[in-house]
DRENDOKE-516512 format. One record per residue (C-alpha): residue in three letters; residue number from 1; x, y, z. Coordinates in steps of 0.25 Angstrom, whole numbers. Layout:
DRENDOKE-516512
res,n,X,Y,Z
Ala,NUM,X,Y,Z
...
END
This chain:
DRENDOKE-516512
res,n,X,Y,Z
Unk,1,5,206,-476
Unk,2,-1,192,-478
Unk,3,3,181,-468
Unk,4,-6,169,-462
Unk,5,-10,177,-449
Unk,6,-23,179,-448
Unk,7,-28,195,-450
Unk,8,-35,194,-436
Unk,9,-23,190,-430
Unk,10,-13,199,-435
Unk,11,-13,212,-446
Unk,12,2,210,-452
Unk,13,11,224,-455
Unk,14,21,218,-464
Unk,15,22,221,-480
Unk,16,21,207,-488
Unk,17,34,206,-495
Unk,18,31,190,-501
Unk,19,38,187,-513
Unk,20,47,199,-511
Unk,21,60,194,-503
Unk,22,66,183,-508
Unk,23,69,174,-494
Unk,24,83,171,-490
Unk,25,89,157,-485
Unk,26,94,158,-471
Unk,27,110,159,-474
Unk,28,107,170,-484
Unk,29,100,175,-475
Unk,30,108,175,-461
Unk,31,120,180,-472
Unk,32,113,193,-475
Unk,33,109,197,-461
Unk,34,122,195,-456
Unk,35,129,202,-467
Unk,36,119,214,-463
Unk,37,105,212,-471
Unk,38,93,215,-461
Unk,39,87,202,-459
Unk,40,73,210,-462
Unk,41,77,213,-477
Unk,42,78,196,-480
Unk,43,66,186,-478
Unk,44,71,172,-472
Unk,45,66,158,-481
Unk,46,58,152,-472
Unk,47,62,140,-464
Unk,48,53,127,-468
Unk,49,53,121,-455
Unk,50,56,104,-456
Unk,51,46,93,-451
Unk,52,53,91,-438
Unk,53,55,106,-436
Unk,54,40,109,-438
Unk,55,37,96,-427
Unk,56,45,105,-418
Unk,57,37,119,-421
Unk,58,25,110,-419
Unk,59,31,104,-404
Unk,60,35,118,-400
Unk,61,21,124,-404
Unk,62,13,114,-397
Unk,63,24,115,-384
Unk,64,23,129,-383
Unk,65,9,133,-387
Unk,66,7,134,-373
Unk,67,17,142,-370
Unk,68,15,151,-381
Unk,69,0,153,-377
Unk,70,3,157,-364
Unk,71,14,167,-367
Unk,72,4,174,-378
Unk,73,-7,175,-367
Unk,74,4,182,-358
Unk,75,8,190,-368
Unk,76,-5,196,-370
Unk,77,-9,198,-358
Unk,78,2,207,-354
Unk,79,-2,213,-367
Unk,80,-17,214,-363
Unk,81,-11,222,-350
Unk,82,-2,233,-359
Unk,83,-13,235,-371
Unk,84,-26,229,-366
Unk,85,-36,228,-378
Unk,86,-30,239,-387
Unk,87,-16,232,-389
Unk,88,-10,229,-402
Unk,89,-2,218,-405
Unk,90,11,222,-415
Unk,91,17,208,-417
Unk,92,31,209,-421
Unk,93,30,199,-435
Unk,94,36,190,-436
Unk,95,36,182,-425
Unk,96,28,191,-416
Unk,97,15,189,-426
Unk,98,11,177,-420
Unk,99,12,183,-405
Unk,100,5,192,-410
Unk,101,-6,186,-414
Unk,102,-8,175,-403
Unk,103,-8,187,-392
Unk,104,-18,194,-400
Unk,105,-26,181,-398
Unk,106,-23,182,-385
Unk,107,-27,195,-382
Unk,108,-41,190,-389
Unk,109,-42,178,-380
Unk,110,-39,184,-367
Unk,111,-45,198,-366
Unk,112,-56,196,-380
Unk,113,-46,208,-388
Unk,114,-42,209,-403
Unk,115,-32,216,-404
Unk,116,-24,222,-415
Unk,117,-11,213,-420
Unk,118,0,219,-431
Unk,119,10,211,-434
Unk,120,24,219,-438
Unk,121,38,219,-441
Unk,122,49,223,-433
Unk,123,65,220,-439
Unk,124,77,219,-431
Unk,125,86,231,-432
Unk,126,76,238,-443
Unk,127,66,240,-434
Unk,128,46,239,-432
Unk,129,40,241,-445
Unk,130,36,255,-443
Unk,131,25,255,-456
Unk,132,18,244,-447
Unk,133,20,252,-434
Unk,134,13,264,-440
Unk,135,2,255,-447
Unk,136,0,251,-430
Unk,137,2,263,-424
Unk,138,-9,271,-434
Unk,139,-18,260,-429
Unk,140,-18,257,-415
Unk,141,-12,264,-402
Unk,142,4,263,-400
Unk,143,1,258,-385
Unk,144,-8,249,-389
Unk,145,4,241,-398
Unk,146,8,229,-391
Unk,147,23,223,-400
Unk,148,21,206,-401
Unk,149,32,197,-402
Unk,150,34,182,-401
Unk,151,47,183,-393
Unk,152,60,190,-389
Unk,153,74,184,-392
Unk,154,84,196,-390
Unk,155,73,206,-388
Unk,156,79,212,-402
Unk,157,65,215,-408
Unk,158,60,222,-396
Unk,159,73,231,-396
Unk,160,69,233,-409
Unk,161,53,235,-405
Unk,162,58,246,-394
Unk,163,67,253,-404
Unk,164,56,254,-414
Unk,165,46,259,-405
Unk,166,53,272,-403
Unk,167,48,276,-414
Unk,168,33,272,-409
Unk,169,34,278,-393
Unk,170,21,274,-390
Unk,171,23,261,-394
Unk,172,28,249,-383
Unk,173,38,241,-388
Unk,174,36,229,-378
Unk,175,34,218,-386
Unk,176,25,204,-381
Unk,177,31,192,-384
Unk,178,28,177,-380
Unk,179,41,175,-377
Unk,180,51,183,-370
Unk,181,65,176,-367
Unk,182,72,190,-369
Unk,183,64,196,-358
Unk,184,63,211,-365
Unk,185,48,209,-371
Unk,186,37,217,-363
Unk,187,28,207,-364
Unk,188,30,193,-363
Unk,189,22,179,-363
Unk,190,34,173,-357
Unk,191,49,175,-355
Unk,192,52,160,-357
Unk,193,60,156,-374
Unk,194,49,148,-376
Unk,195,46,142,-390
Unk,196,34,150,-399
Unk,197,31,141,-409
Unk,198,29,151,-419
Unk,199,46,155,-418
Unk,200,50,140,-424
Unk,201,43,144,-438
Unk,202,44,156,-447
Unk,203,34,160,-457
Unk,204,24,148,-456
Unk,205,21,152,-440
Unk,206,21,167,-443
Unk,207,11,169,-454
Unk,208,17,165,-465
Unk,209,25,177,-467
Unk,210,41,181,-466
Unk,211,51,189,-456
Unk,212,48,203,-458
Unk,213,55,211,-470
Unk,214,60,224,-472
Unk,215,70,228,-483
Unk,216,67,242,-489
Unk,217,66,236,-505
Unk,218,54,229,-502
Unk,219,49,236,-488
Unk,220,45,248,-492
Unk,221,46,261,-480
Unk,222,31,263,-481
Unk,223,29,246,-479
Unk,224,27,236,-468
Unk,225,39,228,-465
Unk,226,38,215,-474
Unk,227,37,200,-474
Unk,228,34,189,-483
Unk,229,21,178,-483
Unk,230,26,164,-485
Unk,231,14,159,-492
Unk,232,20,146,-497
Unk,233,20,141,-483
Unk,234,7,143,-480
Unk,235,3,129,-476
Unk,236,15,128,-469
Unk,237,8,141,-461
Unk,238,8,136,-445
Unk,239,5,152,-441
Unk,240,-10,149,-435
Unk,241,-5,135,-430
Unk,242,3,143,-420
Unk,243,-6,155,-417
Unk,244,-18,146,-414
Unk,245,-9,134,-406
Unk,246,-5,144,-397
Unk,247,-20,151,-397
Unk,248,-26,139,-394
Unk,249,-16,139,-380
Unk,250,-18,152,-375
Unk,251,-21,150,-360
Unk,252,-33,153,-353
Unk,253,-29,165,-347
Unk,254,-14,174,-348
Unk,255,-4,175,-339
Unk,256,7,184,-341
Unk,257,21,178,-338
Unk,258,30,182,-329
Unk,259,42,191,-333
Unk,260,56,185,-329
Unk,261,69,193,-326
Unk,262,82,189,-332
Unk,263,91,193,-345
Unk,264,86,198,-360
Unk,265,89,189,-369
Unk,266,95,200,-377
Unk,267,107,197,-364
Unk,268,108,182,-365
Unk,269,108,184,-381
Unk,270,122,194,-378
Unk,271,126,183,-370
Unk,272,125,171,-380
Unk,273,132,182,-389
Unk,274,143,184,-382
Unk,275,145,167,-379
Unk,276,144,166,-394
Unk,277,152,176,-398
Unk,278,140,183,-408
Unk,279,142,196,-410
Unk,280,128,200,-416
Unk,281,118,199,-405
Unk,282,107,196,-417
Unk,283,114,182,-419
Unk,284,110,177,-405
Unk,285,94,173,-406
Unk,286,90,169,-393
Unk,287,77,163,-389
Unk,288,69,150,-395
Unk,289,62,157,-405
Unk,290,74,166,-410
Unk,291,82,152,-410
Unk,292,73,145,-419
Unk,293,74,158,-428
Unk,294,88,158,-431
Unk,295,87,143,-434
Unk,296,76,146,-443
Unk,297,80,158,-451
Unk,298,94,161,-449
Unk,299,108,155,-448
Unk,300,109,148,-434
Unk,301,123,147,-428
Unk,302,119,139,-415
Unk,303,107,138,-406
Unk,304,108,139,-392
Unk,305,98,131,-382
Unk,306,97,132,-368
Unk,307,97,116,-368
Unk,308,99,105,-380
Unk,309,89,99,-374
Unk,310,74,107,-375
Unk,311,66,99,-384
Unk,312,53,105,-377
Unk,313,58,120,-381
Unk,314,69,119,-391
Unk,315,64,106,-400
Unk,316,61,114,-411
Unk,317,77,123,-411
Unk,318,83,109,-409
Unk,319,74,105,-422
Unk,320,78,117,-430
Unk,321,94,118,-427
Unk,322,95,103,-432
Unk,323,89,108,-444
Unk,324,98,119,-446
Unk,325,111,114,-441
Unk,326,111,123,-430
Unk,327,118,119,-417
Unk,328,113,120,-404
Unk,329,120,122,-391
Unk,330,116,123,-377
Unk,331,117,137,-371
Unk,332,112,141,-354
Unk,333,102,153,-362
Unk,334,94,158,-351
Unk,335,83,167,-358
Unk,336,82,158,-369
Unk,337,81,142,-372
Unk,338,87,146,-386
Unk,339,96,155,-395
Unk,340,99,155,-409
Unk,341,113,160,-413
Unk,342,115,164,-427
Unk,343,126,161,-436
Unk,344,134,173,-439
Unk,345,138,170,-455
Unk,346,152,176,-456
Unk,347,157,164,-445
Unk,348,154,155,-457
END
């Protein structure tokens, strides 16, 4: 698979399926999965993000750059503590790539190590690309792999990782994440929803390349899971402008956060459920950068904000929903400064 990471930075397990899955629009898109197609077996048209919005990715990178930098540094040192210098780093694509690939550089900074980085898919309700896992597992210790992830929302992908890895015992299925509001990842840079830049994009801050694929016309059983390389938007590619913003503020020494106590998210997510009458748990997407998915890629009912009133963290939500017609409502969320609530189709 070809994307716009570099080689040294990370060694991508996906099939390249470009030209071979015709994209869908948004409401064709939300249509199917709610009448029952896998999200996984369609590719998304990619969102082409206005001039305002992209002042507001711009704000929020330079605004939480900082951040960012400490919570990658934090993260790696609890991984330098678990693996020491024989880790390797399995980053979750998509949106665990970029983790990936700034903990590795932290991991070179702070203790002068190079270790391995493999980007693979993993797919709600389907389950780890186990063609990749073999591809790892022939090459390095099970111990050794450490699971990469940009952030938690529900904590659904890390069920998901923890179901998979029964077939891999030996294996840990804690993820590290940069961001943990759910408060189920074993490893965190922080607990706090803050905004990571690289969630207010799609492709053009992850390598060029799509979602993950895996429909079993074009994903063979012997194949990686798939995804597509959107070559067209090459200039439009801001993958390296994240990656080295937030190298360039890594801090002078880590320092591991302090874990708090209170509720998973997957319990305030059953709560807003309930106040909102959704029946399908995977409607209710919690967090800032699970918000900002829904408005970029599915069909947003409403999004819920701790306040109407949080430029410094929510200026690019407020942005977006204007764009898409999306109301947004003041809700006391407690793990989150966000939610997304999707629109179920038949109330149409």
């Amino acid at each position: 698979m070809y994307g716009t990471y570099h080689p040294e930075d990370v060694t991508i397990l996906l099939k390249d399926i470009t030209g071979m899955v015709e994209p869908l629009g948004t409401k064709e898109r939300e249509a199917r999965i709610q009448s029952g197609v896998h999200y996984s077996e369609m590719l998304p048209l990619e969102y082409e993000p206005s001039p305002a919005y992209l002042e507001a990715y711009q704000d929020a990178l330079e605004r939480y750059a900082d951040l960012t930098a400490e919570a990658c540094a934090s993260a790696a040192e609890q991984i330098w503590k678990r693996k020491g210098p024989g880790a390797v780093l399995v980053s979750l694509a998509r949106a665990g790539t970029s983790a990936g690939v700034l903990i590795k550089r932290c991991l070179k900074k702070y203790w002068g190590v190079e270790v391995p980085h493999y980007t693979i898919s993993i797919i709600r309700g389907r389950g780890i690309d186990q063609r990749a896992m073999e591809y790892i597992l022939t090459r390095h210790p099970a111990e050794s792999v450490q699971f990469v992830d940009g952030w938690t929302g529900k904590g659904a992908i890390q069920r998901e990782l923890t179901a998979a890895m029964a077939d891999y015992p030996e294996t840990d299925p804690g993820l590290a994440v940069l961001s943990d509001p759910a408060h189920i990842a074993a490893i965190s840079g922080t607990q706090e929803d803050f905004l990571i830049a690289s969630s207010c994009l799609n492709s053009t801050v992850s390598g060029l390349l799509s979602r993950t694929f895996c429909r079993s016309d074009v994903i063979g059983p012997e194949e990686f899971h798939g995804a597509a390389f959107y070559s067209e938007l090459r200039e439009k590619d801001r993958t390296y402008e994240f990656i080295d913003t937030i190298t360039a503020r890594f801090p002078e020494h880590p320092r591991s956060a302090e874990p708090t106590s209170g509720r998973t998210g997957l319990e305030e997510a059953e709560e807003i459920a309930e106040a909102f009458g959704i029946q399908d748990i995977n409607l209710v997407k919690p967090g800032i950068g699970e918000a900002t998915r829904v408005l970029l890629r599915r069909v947003p009912w409403r999004v819920l904000v701790h306040s109407l009133d949080d430029q410094a963290h929510l200026g690019h939500l407020y942005q977006l929903a204007a764009e898409k017609g999306a109301k947004l409502e003041e809700y006391p969320l407690q793990n989150y400064r966000a939610c997304g609530l999707i629109k179920k189709l038949a109330d149409n």
